[in-house]
Backbone as ProteinMPNN parsed JSONL, in Angstrom:
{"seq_chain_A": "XXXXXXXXXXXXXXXXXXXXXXXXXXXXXXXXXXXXXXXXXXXXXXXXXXXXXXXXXXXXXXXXXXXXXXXXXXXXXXXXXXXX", "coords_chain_A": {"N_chain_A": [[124.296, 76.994, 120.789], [125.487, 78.018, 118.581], [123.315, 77.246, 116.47], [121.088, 78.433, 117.714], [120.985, 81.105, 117.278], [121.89, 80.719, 114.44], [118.794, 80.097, 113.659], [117.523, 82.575, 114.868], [118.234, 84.601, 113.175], [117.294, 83.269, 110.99], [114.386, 84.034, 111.522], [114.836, 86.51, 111.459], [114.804, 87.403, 108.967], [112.904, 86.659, 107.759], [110.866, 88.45, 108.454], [111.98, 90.92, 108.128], [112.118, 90.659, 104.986], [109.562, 91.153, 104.477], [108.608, 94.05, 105.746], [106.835, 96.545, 106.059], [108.897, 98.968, 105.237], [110.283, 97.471, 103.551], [108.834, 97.537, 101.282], [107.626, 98.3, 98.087], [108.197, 101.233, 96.382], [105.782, 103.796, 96.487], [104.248, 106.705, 95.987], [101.81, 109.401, 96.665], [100.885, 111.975, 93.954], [100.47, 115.52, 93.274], [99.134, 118.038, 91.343], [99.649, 121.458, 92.32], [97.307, 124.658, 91.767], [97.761, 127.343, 91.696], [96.531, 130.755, 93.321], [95.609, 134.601, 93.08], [94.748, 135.418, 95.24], [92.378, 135.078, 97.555], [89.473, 135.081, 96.609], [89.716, 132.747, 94.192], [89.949, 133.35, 91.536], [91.627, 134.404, 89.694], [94.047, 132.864, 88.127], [97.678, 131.893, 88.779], [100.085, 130.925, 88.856], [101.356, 127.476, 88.941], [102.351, 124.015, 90.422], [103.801, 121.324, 89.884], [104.434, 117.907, 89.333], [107.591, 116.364, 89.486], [108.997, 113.012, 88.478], [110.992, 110.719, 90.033], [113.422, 108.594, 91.166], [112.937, 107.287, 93.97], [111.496, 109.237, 94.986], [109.564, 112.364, 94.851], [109.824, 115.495, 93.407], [109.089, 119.121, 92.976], [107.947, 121.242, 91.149], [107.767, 125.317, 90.4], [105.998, 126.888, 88.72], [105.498, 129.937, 87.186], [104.103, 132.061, 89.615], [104.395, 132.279, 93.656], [101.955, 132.309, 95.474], [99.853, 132.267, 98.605], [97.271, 131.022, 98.148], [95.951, 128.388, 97.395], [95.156, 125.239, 94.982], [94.622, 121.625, 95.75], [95.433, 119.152, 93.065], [95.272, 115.472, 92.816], [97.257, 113.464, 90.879], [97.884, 111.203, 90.32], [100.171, 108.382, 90.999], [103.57, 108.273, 92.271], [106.182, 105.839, 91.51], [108.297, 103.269, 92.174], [109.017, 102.352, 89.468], [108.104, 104.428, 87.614], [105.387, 106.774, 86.272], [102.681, 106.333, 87.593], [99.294, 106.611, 86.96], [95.695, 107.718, 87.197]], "CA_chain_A": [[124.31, 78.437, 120.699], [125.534, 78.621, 116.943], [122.08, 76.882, 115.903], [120.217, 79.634, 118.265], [121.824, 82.254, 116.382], [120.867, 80.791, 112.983], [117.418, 80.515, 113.647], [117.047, 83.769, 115.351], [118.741, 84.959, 111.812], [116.485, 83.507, 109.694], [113.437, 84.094, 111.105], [114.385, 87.763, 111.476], [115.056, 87.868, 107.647], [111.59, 86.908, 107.203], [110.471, 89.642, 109.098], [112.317, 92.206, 107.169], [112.107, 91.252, 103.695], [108.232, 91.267, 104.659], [108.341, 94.584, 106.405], [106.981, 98.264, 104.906], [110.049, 99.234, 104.884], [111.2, 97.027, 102.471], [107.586, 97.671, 100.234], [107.703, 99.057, 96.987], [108.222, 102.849, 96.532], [104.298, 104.603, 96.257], [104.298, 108.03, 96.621], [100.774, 110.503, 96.192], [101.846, 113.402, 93.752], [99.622, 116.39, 93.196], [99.32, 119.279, 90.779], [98.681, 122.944, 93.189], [96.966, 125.412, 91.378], [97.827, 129.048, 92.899], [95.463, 131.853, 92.704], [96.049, 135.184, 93.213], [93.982, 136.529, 96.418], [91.112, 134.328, 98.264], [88.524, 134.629, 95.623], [90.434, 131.89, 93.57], [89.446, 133.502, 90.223], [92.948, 134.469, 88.821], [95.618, 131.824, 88.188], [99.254, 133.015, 88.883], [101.05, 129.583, 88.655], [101.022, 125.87, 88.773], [103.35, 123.286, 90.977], [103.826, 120.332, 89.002], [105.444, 117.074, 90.351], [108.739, 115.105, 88.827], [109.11, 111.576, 89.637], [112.528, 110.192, 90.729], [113.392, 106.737, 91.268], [112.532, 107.257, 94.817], [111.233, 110.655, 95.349], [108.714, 113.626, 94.223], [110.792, 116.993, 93.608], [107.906, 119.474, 92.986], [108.95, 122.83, 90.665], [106.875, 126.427, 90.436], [105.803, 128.2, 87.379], [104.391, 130.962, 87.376], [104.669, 133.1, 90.653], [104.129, 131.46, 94.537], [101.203, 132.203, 96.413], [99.589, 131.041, 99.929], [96.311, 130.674, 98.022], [96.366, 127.409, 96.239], [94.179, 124.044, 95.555], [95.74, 120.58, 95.044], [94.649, 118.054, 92.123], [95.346, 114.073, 92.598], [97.174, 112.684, 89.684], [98.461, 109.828, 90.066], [101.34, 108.079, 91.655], [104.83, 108.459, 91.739], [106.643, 104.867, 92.037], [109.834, 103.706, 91.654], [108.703, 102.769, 87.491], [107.724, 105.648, 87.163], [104.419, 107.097, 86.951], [100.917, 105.075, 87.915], [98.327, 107.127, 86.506], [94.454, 107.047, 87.882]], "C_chain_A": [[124.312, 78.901, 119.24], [123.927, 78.492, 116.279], [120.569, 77.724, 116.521], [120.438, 80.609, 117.118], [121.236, 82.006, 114.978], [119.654, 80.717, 112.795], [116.963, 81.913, 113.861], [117.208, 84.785, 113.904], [117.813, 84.914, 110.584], [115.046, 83.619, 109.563], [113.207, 85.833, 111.566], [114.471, 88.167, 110.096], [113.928, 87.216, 107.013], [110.982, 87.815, 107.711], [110.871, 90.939, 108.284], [112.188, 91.991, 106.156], [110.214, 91.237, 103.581], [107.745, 92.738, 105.322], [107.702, 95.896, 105.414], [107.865, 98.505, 104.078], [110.752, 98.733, 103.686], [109.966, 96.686, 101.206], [108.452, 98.451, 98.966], [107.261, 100.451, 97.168], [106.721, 103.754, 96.01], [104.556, 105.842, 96.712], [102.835, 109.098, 96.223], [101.403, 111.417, 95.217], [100.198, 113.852, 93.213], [100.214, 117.595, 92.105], [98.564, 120.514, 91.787], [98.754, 123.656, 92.037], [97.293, 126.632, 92.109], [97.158, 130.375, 92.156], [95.905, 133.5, 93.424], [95.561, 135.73, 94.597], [92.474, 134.972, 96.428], [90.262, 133.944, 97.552], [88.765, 133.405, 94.571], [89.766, 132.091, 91.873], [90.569, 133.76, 89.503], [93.875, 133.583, 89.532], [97.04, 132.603, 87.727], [100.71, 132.233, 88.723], [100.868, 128.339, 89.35], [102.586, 125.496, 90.401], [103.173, 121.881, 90.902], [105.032, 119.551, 89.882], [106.672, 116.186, 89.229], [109.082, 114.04, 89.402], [110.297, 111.464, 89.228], [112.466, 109.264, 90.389], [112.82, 107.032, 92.847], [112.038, 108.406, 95.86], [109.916, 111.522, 94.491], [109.54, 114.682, 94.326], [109.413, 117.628, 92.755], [108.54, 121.045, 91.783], [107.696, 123.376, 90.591], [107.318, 126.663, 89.122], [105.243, 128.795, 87.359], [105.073, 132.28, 88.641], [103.81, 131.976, 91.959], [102.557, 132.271, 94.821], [100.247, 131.525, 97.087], [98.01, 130.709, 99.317], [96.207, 129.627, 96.85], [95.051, 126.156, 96.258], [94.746, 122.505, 94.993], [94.626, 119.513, 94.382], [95.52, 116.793, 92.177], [95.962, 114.128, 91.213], [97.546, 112.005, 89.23], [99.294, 109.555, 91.011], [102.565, 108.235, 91.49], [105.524, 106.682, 92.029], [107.546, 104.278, 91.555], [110.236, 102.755, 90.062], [108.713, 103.448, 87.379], [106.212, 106.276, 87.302], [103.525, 105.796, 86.912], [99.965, 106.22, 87.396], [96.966, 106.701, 87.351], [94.662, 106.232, 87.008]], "O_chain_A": [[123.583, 79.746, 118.72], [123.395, 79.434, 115.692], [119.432, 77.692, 116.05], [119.792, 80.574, 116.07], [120.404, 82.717, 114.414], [119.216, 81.237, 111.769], [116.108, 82.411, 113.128], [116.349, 85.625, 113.638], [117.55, 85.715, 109.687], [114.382, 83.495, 108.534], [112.153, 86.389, 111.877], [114.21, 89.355, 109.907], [113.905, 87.17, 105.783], [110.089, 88.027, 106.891], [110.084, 91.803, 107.9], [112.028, 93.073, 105.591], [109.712, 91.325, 102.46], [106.53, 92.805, 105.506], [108.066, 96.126, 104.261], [107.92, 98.419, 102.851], [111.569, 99.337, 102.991], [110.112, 95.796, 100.368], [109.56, 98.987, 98.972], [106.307, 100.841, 97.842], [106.851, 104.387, 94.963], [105.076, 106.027, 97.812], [103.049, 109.645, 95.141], [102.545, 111.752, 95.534], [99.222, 113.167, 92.908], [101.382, 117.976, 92.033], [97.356, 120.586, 92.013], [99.723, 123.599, 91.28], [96.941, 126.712, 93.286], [97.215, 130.823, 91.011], [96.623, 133.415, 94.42], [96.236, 136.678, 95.001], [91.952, 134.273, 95.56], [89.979, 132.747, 97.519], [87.7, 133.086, 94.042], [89.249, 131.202, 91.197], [90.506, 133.218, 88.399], [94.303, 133.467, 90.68], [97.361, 133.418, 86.862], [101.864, 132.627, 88.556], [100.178, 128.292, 90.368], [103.336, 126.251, 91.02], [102.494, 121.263, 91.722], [105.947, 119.949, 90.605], [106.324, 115.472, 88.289], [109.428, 113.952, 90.58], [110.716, 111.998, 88.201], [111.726, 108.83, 89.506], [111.612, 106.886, 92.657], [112.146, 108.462, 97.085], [109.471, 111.039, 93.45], [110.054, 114.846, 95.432], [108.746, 116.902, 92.018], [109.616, 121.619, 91.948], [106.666, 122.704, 90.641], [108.42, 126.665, 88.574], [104.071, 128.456, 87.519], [106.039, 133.04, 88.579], [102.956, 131.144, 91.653], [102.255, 132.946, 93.838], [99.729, 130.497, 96.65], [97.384, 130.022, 100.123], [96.335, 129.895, 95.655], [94.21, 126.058, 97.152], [95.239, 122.375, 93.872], [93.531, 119.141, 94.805], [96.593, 116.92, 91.587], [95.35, 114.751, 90.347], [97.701, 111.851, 88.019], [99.336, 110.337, 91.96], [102.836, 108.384, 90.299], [105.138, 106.323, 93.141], [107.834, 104.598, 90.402], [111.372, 102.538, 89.639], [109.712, 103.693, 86.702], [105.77, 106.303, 88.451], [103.654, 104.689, 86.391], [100.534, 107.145, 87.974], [96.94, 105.683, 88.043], [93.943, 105.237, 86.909]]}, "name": "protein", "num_of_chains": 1, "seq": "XXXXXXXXXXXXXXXXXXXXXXXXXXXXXXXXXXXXXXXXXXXXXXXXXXXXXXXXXXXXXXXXXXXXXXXXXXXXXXXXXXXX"}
């Protein structure tokens, strides 16, 4: 029984340190552009990304609005950034 047990043990702890879950931290981050009204000809403020150790926190400058367009720019990961 004990020697069940340790197998079952260690070949679930190849399973997990192999899983996603236990991947390295990648995250997309984006710069939104926000425009003032539909036509997207006046800019009214940005939303720029800060990398973490294991996160994106996103801040506004400028003023919000629902008319926006998002730019790729890199990665967030838990170094720091990845650049294209």
């Amino acid at each position: 029984m004990a020697k069940q047990l340790l197998t079952s043990l260690a070949v679930a702890s190849i399973f997990l340190t192999s899983s996603p879950a236990s991947a390295s931290y990648r995250e997309a981050a984006y710069v939104t552009t926000l425009y003032s009204d539909a036509t997207y000809t006046t800019v009214v403020g940005h939303i720029y990304p800060d990398c973490g150790l294991r996160y994106i926190q996103y801040h506004l400058v400028g003023t919000y609005s629902y008319f926006g367009t998002d730019e790729f720019v890199g990665y967030c990961t838990e170094n720091g950034w990845e650049p294209l």
